[in-house]
C-alpha positions in Angstrom: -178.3 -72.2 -338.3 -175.9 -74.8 -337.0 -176.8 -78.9 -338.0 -180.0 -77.4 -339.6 -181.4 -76.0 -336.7 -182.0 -72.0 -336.1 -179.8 -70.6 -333.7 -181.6 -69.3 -330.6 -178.8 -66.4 -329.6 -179.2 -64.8 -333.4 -181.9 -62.2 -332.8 -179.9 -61.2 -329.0 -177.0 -59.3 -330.3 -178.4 -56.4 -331.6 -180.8 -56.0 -328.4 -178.4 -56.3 -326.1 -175.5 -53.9 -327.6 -178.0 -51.6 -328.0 -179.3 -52.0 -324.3 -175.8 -51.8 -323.2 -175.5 -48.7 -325.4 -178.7 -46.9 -323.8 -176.6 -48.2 -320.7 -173.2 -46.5 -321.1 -175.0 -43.3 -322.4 -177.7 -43.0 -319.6 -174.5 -43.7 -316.7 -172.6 -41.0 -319.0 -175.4 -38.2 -319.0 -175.7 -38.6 -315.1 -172.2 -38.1 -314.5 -172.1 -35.2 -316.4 -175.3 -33.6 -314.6 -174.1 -34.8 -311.1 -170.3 -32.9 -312.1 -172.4 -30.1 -313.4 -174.8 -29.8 -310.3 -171.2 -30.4 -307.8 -169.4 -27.3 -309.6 -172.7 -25.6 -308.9 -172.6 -25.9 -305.2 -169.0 -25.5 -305.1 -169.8 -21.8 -306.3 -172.4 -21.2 -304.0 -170.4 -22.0 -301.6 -167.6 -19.5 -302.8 -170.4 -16.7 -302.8 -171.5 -17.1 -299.5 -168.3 -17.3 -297.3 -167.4 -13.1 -297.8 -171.4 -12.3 -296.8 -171.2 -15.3 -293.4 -167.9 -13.4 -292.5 -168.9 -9.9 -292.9 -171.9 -11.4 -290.4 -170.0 -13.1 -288.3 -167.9 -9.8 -288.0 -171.1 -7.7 -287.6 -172.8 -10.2 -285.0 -169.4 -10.2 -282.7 -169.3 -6.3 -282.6 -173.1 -6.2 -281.4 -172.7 -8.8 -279.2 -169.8 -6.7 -277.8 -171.8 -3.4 -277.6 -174.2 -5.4 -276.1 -172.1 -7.0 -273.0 -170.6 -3.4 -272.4 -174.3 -1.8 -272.2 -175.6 -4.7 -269.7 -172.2 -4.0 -268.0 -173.0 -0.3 -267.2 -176.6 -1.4 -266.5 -175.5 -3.6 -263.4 -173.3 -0.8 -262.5 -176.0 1.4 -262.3 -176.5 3.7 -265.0 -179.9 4.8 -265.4 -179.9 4.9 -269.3 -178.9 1.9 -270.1 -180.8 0.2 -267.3 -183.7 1.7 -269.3 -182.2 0.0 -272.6 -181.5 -3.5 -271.5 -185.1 -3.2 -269.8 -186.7 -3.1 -273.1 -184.7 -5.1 -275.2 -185.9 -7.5 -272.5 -189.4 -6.6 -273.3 -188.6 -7.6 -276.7 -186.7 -10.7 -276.4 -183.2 -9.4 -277.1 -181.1 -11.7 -274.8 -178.0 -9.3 -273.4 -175.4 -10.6 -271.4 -172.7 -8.9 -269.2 -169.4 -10.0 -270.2 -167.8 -13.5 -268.2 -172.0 -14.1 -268.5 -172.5 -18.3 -269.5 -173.4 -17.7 -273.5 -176.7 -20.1 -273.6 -179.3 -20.6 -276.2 -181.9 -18.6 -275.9 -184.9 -21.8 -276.3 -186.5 -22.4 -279.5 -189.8 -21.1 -279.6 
């Protein structure tokens, strides 16, 4: 009370630290969860690069095979003319090597 008149900012102080409080601690919880959640997908991460190699390493040895049976197909080799005939039949895109690597289209 100031000059016998009740002071109109009295009753705010408590609301406000306490609002500022709920504040600091809601801002405080998210950063934890959003550091938590980041180490998380670092991990994941780690754990998938040694199985996307081993692919990688397993998709450029077929598409090798691959280009060396379409290669003896266009030279004329009966059996693997009958191969690359029906991975065709099934989709299975086989180039000879220098070939243009396209996309197959989306289906």
């Amino acid at each position: 009370m100031k000059n016998g008149m009740p002071d109109r900012n009295a009753g705010l102080e408590l609301p406000l630290v306490l609002l500022a409080l709920a504040f600091f601690l809601s801002s405080a919880f998210q950063t934890v969860q959003l550091v938590h959640e980041s180490e998380t997908l670092a991990m994941i991460d780690r754990n998938q690069e040694a199985p996307l190699q081993e692919s990688t390493r397993l998709r450029q040895a077929s598409d090798s095979l691959a280009s060396e049976l379409a290669q003896l197909a266009q030279s004329g080799n009966a059996n693997a003319k009958q191969v690359v005939d029906e991975m065709a039949r099934q989709n299975v895109l086989m180039r000879p090597p220098g070939a243009a690597a396209t996309e197959p289209p989306a289906q």
